[in-house]
Structure formats: structure tokens, C-alpha cells
BALUM-265346 format. One line per field, with one value per residue (C-alpha): residue in one letter; x, y, z. Coordinates in pm, whole numbers, always signed. Layout:
BEGIN
resn = c(A, ...)
u = c(X, ...)
v = c(Y, ...)
w = c(Z, ...)
END
This chain:
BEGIN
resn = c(X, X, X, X, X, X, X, X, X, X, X, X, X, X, X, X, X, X, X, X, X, X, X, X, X, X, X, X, X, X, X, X, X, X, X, X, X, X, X, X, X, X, X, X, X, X, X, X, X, X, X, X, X, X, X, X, X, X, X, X, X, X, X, X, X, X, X, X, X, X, X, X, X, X, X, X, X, X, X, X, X, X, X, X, X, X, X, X, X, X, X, X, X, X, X, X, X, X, X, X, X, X, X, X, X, X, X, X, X, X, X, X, X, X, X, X, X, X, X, X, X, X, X, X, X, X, X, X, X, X, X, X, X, X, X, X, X, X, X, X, X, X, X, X, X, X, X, X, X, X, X, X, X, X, X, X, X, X, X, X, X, X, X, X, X, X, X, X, X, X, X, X, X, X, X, X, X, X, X, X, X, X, X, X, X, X, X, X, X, X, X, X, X, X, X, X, X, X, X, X, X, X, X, X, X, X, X, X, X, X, X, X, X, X, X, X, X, X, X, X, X, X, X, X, X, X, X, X, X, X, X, X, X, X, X, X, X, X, X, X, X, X, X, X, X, X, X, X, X, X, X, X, X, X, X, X, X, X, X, X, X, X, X, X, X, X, X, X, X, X, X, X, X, X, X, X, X, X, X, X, X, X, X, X, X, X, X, X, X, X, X, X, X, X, X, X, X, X, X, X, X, X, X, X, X, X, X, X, X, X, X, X, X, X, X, X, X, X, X, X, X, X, X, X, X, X, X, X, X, X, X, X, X, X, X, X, X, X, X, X, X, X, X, X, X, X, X, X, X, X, X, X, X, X, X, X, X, X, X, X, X, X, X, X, X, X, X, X, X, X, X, X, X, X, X, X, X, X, X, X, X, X, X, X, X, X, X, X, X, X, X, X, X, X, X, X, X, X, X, X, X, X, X, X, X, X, X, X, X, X, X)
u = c(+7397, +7006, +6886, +6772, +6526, +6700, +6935, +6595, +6546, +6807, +6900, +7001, +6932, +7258, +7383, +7283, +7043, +7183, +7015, +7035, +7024, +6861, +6994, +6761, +6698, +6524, +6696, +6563, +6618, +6684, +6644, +6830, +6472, +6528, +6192, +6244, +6097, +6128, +6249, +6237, +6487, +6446, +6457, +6205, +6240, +6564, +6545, +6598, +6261, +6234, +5929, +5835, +5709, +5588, +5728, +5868, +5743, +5411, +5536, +5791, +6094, +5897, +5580, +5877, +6030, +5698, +5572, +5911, +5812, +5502, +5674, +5914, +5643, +5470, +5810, +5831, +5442, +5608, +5421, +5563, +5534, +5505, +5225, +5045, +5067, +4899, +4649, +4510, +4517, +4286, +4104, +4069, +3991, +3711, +3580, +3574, +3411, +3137, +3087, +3021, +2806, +2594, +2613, +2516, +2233, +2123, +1761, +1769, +1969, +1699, +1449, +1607, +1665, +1280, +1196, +1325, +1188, +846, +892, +753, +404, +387, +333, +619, +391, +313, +662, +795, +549, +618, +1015, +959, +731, +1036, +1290, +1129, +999, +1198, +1548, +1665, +1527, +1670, +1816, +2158, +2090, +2155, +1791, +1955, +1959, +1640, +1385, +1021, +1044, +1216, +966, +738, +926, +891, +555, +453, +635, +430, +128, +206, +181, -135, -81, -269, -281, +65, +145, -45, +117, +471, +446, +276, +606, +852, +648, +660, +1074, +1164, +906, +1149, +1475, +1392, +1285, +1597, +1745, +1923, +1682, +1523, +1214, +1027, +990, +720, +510, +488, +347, -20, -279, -30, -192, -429, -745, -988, -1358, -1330, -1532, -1554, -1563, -1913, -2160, -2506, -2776, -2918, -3240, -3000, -2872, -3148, -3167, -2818, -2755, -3009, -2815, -2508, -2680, -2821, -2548, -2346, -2023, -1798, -1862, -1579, -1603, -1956, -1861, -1530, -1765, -2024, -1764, -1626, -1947, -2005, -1637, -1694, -1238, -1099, -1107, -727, -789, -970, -801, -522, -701, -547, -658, -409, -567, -893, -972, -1260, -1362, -1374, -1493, -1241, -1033, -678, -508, -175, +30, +218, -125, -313, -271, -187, +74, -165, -333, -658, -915, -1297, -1562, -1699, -2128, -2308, -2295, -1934, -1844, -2127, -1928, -1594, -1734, -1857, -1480, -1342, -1555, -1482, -1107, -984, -914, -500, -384, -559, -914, -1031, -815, -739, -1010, -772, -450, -503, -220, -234, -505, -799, -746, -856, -941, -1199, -1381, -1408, -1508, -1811, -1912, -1997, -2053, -2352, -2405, -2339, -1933, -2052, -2295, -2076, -1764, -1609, -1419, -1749, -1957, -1711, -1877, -2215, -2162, -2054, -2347, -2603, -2432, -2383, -2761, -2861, -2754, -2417, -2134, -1866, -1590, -1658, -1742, -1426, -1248, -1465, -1286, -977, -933, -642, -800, -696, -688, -400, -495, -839, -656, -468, -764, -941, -726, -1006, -1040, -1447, -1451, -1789, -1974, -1802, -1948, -2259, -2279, -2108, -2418, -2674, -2536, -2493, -2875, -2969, -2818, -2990, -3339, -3282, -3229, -3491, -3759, -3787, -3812, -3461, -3425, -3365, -3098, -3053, -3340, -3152, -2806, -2830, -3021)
v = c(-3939, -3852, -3490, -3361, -3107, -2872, -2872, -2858, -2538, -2397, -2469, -2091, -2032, -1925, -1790, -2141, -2428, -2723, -3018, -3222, -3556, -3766, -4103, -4409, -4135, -3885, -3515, -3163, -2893, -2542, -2264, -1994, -1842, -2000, -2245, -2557, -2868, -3259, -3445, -3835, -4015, -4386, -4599, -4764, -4993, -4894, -4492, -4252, -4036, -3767, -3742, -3436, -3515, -3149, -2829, -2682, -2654, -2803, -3115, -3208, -3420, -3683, -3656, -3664, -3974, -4096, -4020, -4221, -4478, -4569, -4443, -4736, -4967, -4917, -5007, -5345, -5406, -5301, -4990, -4651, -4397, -4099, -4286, -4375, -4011, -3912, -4140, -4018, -3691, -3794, -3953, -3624, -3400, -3623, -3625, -3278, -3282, -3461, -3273, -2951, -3108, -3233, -2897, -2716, -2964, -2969, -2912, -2527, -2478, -2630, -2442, -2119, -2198, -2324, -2044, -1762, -1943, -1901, -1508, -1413, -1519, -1453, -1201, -1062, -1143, -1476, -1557, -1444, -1610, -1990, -1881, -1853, -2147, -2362, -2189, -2268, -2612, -2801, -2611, -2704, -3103, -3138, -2837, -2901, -3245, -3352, -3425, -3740, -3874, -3776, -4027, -3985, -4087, -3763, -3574, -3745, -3597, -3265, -3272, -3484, -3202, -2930, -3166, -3207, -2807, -2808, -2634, -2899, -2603, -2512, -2888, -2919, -2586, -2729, -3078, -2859, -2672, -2941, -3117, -2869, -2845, -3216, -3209, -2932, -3167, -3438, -3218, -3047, -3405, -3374, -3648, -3991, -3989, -3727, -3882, -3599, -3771, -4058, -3844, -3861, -3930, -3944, -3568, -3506, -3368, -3221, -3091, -2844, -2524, -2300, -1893, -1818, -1666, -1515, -1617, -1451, -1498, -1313, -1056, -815, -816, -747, -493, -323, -316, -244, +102, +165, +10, +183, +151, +422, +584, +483, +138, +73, +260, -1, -278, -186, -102, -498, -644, -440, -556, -896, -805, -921, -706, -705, -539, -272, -182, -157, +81, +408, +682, +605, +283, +475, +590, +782, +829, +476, +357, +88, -8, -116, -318, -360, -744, -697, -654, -914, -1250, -1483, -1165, -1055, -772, -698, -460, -440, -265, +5, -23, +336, +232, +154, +502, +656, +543, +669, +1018, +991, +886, +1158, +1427, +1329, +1268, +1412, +1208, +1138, +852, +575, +525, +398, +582, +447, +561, +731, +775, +853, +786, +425, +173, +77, -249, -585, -552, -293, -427, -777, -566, -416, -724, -811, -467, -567, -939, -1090, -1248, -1589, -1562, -1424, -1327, -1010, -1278, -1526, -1228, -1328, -1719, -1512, -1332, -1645, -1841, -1631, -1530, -1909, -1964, -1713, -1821, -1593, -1730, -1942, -1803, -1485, -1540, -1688, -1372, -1114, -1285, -1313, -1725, -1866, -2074, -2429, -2622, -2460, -2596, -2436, -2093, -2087, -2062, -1825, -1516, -1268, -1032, -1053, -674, -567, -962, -832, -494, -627, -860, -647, -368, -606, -763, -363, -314, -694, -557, -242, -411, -666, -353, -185, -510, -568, -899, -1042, -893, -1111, -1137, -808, -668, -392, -462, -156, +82)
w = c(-2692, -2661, -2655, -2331, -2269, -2135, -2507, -2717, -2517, -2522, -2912, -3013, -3452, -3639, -3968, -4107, -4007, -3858, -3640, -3273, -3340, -3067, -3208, -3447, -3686, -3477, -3417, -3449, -3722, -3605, -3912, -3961, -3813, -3490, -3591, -3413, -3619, -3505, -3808, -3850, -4123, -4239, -4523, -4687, -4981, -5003, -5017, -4733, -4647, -4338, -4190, -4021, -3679, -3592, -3448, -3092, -2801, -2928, -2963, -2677, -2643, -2549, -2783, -3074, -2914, -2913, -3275, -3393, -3229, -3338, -3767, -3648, -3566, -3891, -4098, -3915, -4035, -4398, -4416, -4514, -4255, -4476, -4657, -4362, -4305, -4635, -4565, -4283, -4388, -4636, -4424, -4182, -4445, -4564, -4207, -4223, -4561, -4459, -4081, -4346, -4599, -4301, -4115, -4505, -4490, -4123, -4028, -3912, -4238, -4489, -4276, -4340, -4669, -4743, -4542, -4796, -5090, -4930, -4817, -5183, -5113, -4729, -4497, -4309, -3971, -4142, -4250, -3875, -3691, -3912, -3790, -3472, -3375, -3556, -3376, -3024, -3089, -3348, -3371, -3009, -3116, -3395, -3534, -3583, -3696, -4057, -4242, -4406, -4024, -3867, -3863, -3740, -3359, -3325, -3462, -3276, -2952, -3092, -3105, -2737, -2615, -2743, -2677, -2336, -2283, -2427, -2737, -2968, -3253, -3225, -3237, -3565, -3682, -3606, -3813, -4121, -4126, -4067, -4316, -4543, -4481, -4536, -4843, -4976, -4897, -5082, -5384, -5350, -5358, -4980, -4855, -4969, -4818, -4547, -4195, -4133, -4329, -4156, -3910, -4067, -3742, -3456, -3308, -3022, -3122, -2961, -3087, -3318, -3223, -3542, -3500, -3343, -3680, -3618, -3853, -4084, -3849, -3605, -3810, -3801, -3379, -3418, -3686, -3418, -3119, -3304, -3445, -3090, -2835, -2554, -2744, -2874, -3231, -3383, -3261, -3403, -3764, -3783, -3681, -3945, -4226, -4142, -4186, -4463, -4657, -4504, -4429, -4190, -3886, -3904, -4225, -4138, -3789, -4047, -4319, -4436, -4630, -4874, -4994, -5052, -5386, -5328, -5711, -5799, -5424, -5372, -5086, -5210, -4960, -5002, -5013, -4692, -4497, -4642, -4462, -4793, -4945, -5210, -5294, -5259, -5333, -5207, -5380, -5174, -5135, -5063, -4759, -4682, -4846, -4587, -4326, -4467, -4489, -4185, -4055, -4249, -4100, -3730, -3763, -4147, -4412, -4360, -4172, -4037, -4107, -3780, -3576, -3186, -2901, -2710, -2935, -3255, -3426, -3354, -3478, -3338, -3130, -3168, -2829, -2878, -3134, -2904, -2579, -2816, -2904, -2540, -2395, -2684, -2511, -2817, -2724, -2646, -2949, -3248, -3305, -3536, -3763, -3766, -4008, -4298, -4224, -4200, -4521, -4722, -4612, -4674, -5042, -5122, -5040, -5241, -5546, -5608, -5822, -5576, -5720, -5661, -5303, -5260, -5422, -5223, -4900, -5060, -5004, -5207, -5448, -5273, -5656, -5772, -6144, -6106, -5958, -6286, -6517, -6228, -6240, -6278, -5953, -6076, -5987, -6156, -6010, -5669, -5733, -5742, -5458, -5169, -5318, -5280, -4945, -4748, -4934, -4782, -4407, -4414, -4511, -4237, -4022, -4089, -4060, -4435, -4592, -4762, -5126, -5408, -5622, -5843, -5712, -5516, -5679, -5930, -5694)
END
């Protein structure tokens, strides 16, 4: 007689394990445990197997009845049950095999793990900043998505999108660094072939307005009105020291007495504050060390150098320094970043050394074989120029005519 529910329930364990049969080979086992397990006997080229059909109350009465059913179907096809069972086991686990080697080699994964190869020669703002543009624009695209199955039109979403918003740099930004990720998976051998760089043309442009520079037929109506303008002390000194570095203004917002060395007049600035995560130091002219002492004797020399107008244990802003330049008329004219451009031209024109141009704004040196012969931080050349450029500004000032070359460099 078949099993009803009601006896599969109520099936009580005992001092030994016994079974309900349910007829055709079907019955349950009950352990000594009280563990209830459907059980499935049958013959198969002539030997008896049991096939274990699962356990109670997860699988019912009916899902057992079921299961034997279709184990019966497959021995009048001639296949073995427990076989067939085996084999798509194998089958699963491979499934699940390759669901984890394409989650291990999804996009966000590869990004991270490009990302942390890269941390040694970035930033931390850098490095968080390339994160987080990925994270909002390409992650939620194609994030989870294994590289192996990504193909350009989907990048091409990604970046319509960001288009469409009107973010043409961030657009350009974004297909650099999922360039730059698939470029890693294929020579990390995940990927074939980069669909980023198929990529090559497909972005909105738009004119490209470089970082406003005054002359050097402008610089001595300037360096004027800086000296004279109705802008706050320290303002004008961290203006003048910039010019005078050619830094970045980020730079010297960011200065501290601690990367002064007074004796040897040299600003140290450390890796994590430079913007390609190498040090740098800048030879100090008279003139930039004037303006230090004068910074020291208004606020002390501890902390930061150019010390917030109205908190001074912060920087100065970037704001400031902007609002000077057109409290002085000069915002649509110039900006703070655009006397680096100012300082280069003028230096290039008259006649200094390239390289050590290059290394007095601390560019990376874009031929990487060239940067590996050009090592030298040029100290003494760079001596000598950022002297005869604070001698060429203060001439200009002061109406003279524009020095020569070495003419005022060991003054």
C-alpha cells in the first residue's frame, strides 16, 4: 500500500533505522536520528543501486513520487539514474565555476584591481577622484559585467550618457580610464582585444580654451597692480611667491614650514601633494625667501605658510587667490594657473635648456625612454633660471628692459 502523508509525518525514529516503502522501489529511511531521507532502489544492468531522492519535509510525498518518476523514465531511455545524477552535478558545479571566474574578472573588479597597481605613482586626490568618476559613470553600465563580454556599443552608452549632461571633459576622462582598465585585461591575459579602443573619435568636442596667460608685454602692468592692489597682504605675498615658483597654486596654498629649509633655500614638497606622486623641490630666488620672511614675521614660522584670511589654521583658498585676481580686473585676462604657461614661454624664448623647464614645473617627462636617461632634478640649471626669472619680474616691475641670459643669474 502507498505512503500517505499523514504516515511520512508522523514516522517516529527508534533504537534502529528502518524504512516506509511507498511501492516501485520508492520508500523512506528514518535514522536512528529521526532524519527522514526519500530513497529510490532499481536495477540497472543487472545490479541493484538506491538513489537518494532528498530529505524530509523539503522534499514532499509528492515531489519524491515525482523525482521516481522521471529516475524511471530515464531507465526506459537506458540511462542510469545515478549517472544522470553525477552528470549534472558536474554540470552545476561548472556553471558555478564559470559565474565566479566571470564575477573574479568582471569590470568593477579589474578596475579595482588596475586601480591599486596605479596607487604607487598617484595622488591619493588623484587616485580617488579616477575611482569615483568610474564608480558613477561606468560601474552601474557595466560594472558587474564580465570584460570578456563587453563590447564597444556599451561603452559607447556610457559615454552619450555623460555627453548628454554636458560633461564633455568628464566624458573624455571616463574612456581614458576604462581605456586604461581593458588595456590592463588583456595584458593580464583576461581579454582578447580592448573594445575602448575602438572608441578613438566617437567624443564631442568643443573649442578648446587654454588657461588665460598674460604676456610678457603684460607682465610688467601687472606685477604693478599686484604690488599696489586693494587685496589682502597675505593674498598678494601667496600670489607673488606662485609666480615666483612658477607651482601650482595648489602647491603653495598647501606649503608648510616644514618643507622649508631655510639654509639651503629650497621648498621640499612632499609626493602625496604633488599632482603626478613625486617629489619635488624648488629652488628658492632672493626673492621668494623675501617673501617667506616676510610670512614668518606676520604669522611665525610653524604651520602653514600662507595661512587662511580669517582662520589660520586652515589654508589659504583657491577662492581667494581667484577673487584677487579680479578684485585686480585681470579674471577674464589671466588666470593664477596660466603664469606657469607665462613662465615657460618666456624661459623657452629665451634660450633656457627644455629639460629643465620641464623639471622646474614638475611635468612627467611624456617619452618614458627619454625620462629614463633624464633623471637629473637639474638643481644648480634650476637654480639659475628661477634667479634670473624673480630678477627678470622685478626689472619688468620696476620699467627696466628684459635681462639677458646670465646677466643677473649670479647677482
Amino acid at each position: 500500500m502507498k505512503l500517505s502523508a499523514v504516515q511520512v509525518r508522523n514516522a517516529k525514529p527508534t533504537n534502529k533505522a528502518y524504512k516506509l516503502a511507498d511501492g516501485k522501489g520508492l520508500y523512506l529511511h528514518i535514522s536512528k536520528t529521526g532524519k527522514k531521507t526519500w530513497r529510490y532502489r532499481y536495477r540497472f544492468d543487472g545490479k541493484e543501486t538506491t538513489l537518494v531522492l532528498g530529505e524530509f519535509p523539503q522534499v514532499t510525498l509528492e515531489v519524491a513520487r515525482r523525482k521516481r518518476a522521471g529516475a524511471r523514465d530515464l531507465l526506459d531511455r537506458g540511462k542510469n539514474p545515478a549517472h544522470e545524477r553525477r552528470k549534472e552535478k558536474q554540470e552545476y558545479l561548472a556553471e558555478i565555476e564559470e559565474e565566479e571566474r566571470k564575477g573574479k574578472n568582471s569590470f568593477e573588479n579589474l578596475t579595482f584591481e588596475w586601480w591599486e597597481q596605479q596607487l604607487g605613482k598617484w595622488s591619493k586626490e588623484h587616485a580617488d577622484a579616477v575611482l569615483a568618476t568610474l564608480r558613477r559613470d561606468a560601474f552601474p553600465v557595466i560594472g558587474s559585467r564580465p570584460v570578456s563580454d563587453i563590447a564597444p556599443p556599451e561603452i559607447l552608452k556610457i559615454l552619450r550618457s555623460i555627453e548628454a549632461r554636458g560633461s564633455l571633459e568628464i566624458a573624455s576622462k571616463v574612456l581614458q580610464r576604462v581605456n586604461a582598465v581593458f588595456r590592463y585585461g588583456v595584458q593580464t591575459g583576461r581579454i582578447d582585444s580592448n573594445p575602448a579602443a575602438e572608441m578613438k573619435g566617437v567624443l564631442k568636442t568643443r573649442k578648446v580654451n587654454h588657461r588665460a596667460a598674460i604676456s610678457r608685454e603684460g607682465l610688467p602692468h601687472f606685477l604693478k597692480d599686484l604690488s599696489v592692489g586693494d587685496i589682502h597682504q597675505t593674498t598678494r605675498l601667496a600670489l607673488q611667491f606662485t609666480i615666483l615658483t612658477a607651482a601650482r597654486s595648489g602647491e603653495v596654498r598647501g606649503a608648510t614650514w616644514k618643507e622649508i629649509n631655510i639654509e639651503e633655500k629650497l621648498w621640499k614638497i612632499p609626493a602625496e601633494r604633488m599632482k603626478m606622486a613625486t617629489p619635488h623641490s624648488v629652488p628658492l630666488s632672493r626673492q621668494a625667501m623675501g617673501i617667506l620672511e616676510e610670512m614668518g614675521r606676520l604669522f611665525g614660522q610653524e604651520g602653514i605658510v600662507f595661512p587662511g584670511i580669517r582662520d589660520h589654521s586652515k589654508s589659504l583658498s583657491e577662492n581667494t587667490m581667484l577673487y584677487a585676481m579680479y578684485r585686480l580686473g585681470y579674471h577674464s585676462r589671466a588666470t593664477v594657473h596660466g603664469f606657469r604657461a607665462t613662465f615657460s614661454t618666456i624661459a623657452n624664448e629665451s634660450g633656457f635648456d627644455g629639460d629643465v623647464i620641464e623639471k622646474a614645473l614638475a611635468h612627467e617627462q611624456r617619452n618614458k625612454v627619454r625620462a629614463a636617461y633624464h633623471r637629473s632634478e637639474y638643481l644648480p640649471q634650476r637654480r639659475e633660471l628661477m634667479q634670473w626669472w624673480a630678477d627678470l619680474l622685478q626689472h619688468l616691475e620696476h620699467g627696466a628692459e628684459i635681462i639677458p641670459i646670465g646677466q643677473l643669474a649670479n647677482k
